[in-house]
Structures are given as C-alpha cells and as structure tokens.
C-alpha positions, 0 to 999 in steps of 0.5 A, a space after each residue: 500500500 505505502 509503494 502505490 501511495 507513494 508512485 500515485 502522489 509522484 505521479 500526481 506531483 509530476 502531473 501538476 509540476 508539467 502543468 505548471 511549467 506549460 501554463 508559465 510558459 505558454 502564459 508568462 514568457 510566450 508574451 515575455 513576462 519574465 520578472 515577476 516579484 509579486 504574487 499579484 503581478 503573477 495573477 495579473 500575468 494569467 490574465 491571457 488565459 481567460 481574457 475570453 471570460 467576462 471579468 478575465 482579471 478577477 477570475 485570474 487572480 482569484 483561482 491564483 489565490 485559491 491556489 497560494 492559499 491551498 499550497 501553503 495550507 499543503 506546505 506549512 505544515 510539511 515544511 515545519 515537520 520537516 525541519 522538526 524530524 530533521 533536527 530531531 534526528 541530528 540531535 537525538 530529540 524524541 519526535 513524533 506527532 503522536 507524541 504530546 509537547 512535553 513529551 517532545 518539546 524540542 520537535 514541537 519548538 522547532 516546528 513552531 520556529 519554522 513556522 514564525 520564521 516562514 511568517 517573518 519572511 513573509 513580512 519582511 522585504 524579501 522578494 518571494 519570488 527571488 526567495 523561491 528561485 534561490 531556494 530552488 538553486 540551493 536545492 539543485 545544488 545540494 541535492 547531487 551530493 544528498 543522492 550520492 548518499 543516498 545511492 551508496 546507502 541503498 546499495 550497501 548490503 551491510 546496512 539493508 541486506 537484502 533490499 538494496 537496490 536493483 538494476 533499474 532502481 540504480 541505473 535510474 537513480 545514477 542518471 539523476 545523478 549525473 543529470 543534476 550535476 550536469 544541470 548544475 555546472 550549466 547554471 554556475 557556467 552560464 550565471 549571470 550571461 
C-alpha cells in the first residue's frame, strides 16, 4: 500500500509540476513576462488565459489565490515537520506527532520556529519570488551530493541486506545523478550571461 501511495502522489506531483511549467510558459514568457516579484503581478500575468471570460482579471487572480492559499495550507505544515524530524534526528530529540509537547518539546519548538520564521519572511522585504528561485538553486545544488548518499546507502548490503537496490532502481537513480550535476555546472557556467 505505502509503494502505490507513494508512485500515485509522484505521479500526481509530476502531473501538476508539467502543468505548471506549460501554463508559465505558454502564459508568462510566450508574451515575455519574465520578472515577476509579486504574487499579484503573477495573477495579473494569467490574465491571457481567460481574457475570453467576462471579468478575465478577477477570475485570474482569484483561482491564483485559491491556489497560494491551498499550497501553503499543503506546505506549512510539511515544511515545519520537516525541519522538526530533521533536527530531531541530528540531535537525538524524541519526535513524533503522536507524541504530546512535553513529551517532545524540542520537535514541537522547532516546528513552531519554522513556522514564525516562514511568517517573518513573509513580512519582511524579501522578494518571494527571488526567495523561491534561490531556494530552488540551493536545492539543485545540494541535492547531487544528498543522492550520492543516498545511492551508496541503498546499495550497501551491510546496512539493508537484502533490499538494496536493483538494476533499474540504480541505473535510474545514477542518471539523476549525473543529470543534476550536469544541470548544475550549466547554471554556475552560464550565471549571470
């Protein structure tokens, strides 16, 4: 049940990420809105999808606010866990959400300051968007190590026995590798051109 929950949610996160990625391009560059720094100026963008509709700009920046308010209402939460079961791990705190706060203080402290600091952010004179973008590059960039970890650890037989990887799992997980690494050295060759 845990691998068909997991392929379904990839699929869907696969799906919705291409669909972004299309509609950014078909709507933003095709009509060579490239520098956005404000969720309205990103609403006020969609405006040529539905310019056919009565009230194109209003229908635009309601369903973009719809869909910022859904993805922190999804991403708040797993972000601020996230950063509580990391550092829990690292420290050796007691975690977990079934457990009460003072039975894992420390985990409940650090979900609760990820949370002030992502409010914080939000009201301070940070560019979300430039946040955003850095924050994908940073996570370009430390993802190539992180899955070598990660492919040594799921090949190592004295730590998982017989459940390390197979052929497929490995000749996929090393070409992610190699493509992010590739990515990577594109983007500090090409900065700034």
């Amino acid at each position: 049940m845990m691998r068909i929950d997991t392929a379904v949610g990839m699929a869907f996160s696969q799906i919705i990420m291409w669909a972004i990625i299309t509609t950014a391009a078909g709507s933003l560059h095709a009509h060579n809105i490239i520098d956005i720094q404000t969720a309205d100026q990103a609403a006020k963008a969609l405006e040529p999808l539905v310019k056919s509709f009565p009230h194109a700009g209003q229908i635009a920046k309601t369903i973009f606010s719809l869909g910022i308010i859904g993805t922190g209402l999804l991403a708040i939460p797993v972000m601020a866990g996230s950063s509580g079961y990391a550092l829990s791990d690292i420290f050796g705190w007691k975690q977990g959400l079934n457990k009460k706060f003072k039975q894992a203080k420390a985990f409940y402290l650090v979900m609760a300051a990820s949370t002030i600091i992502g409010l914080w952010i939000n009201f301070s004179n940070i560019d979300p968007v430039k946040a955003l973008v850095y924050t994908a590059v940073v996570n370009g960039v430390v993802v190539v190590p992180v899955l070598i970890a990660v492919m040594k650890v799921a090949n190592d037989k004295n730590i998982l026995k017989e459940k390390t990887n197979g052929l497929l799992s490995n000749v996929i997980g090393w070409i992610a590798v190699v493509t992010l690494g590739f990515s990577g050295a594109i983007m500090f060759a090409t900065w700034g051109h």
